[in-house]
C-alpha positions, 0 to 999 in steps of 0.5 A, a space after each residue: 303436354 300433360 303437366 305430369 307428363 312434363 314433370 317426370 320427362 327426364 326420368 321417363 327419358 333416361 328409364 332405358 338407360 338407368 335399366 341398362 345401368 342397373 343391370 349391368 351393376 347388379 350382374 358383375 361381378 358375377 360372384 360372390 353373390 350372397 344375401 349381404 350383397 343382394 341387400 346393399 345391390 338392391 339398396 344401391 339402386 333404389 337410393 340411386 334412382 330416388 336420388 335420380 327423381 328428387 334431383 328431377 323435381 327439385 330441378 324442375 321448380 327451380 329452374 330459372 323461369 326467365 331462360 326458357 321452357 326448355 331449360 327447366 328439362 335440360 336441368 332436369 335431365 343433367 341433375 338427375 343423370 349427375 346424380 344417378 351416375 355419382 351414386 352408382 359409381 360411389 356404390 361400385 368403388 364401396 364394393 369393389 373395395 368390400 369384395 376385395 377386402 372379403 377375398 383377402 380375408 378369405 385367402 389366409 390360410 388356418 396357419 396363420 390364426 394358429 401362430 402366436 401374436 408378436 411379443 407372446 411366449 406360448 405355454 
């Protein structure tokens, strides 16, 4: 098998997955959608699948040499797919937990910023 080839196999495996992911990621919710959102979707992604190919690599040169070719791709594959997984659900619950928070503010009605804070007399 070409070396590169070998290398990157984990990653060249999981392309149709980590695509289907993705997409799924950055079609829903379907809004809002803004250029805040666009930005950290994108950023997201991109540190996901980076992520995703450094855990590839680093697995590949310290696999354990005495347990098999094959172990260095089946760690390769796990830490990559664990680490692709773990970041995207972080992003998820990070925006999920923004959306929500800017839906709230959102909600308030003007009466509410016009009426006096607590302990305040108005003049």
């Amino acid at each position: 098998m070409n070396p590169q080839v070998e290398l990157n196999l984990a990653l060249i495996l999981f392309v149709p997955w980590f695509s289907i992911l993705a997409w799924l990621f950055w079609a829903y919710p379907r809004q809002p959608r803004g250029a805040l959102r666009t930005v950290y979707d994108s950023a997201s992604l991109i540190v996901s699948t980076l992520a995703a190919g450094w855990g590839m690599h680093w697995s590949m040169y310290n696999a354990d040499p005495q347990a098999g070719a094959i172990w260095k791709q089946v760690l390769a594959t796990s830490v990559a797919y664990g680490l692709f997984l773990g970041l995207m659900t972080v992003a998820i619950v990070v925006r999920w937990r923004w959306l929500r928070a800017r839906k709230a503010d959102a909600t308030h009605s003007p009466e509410d910023h016009s009426r006096p804070l607590p302990g305040k007399v108005e003049s």
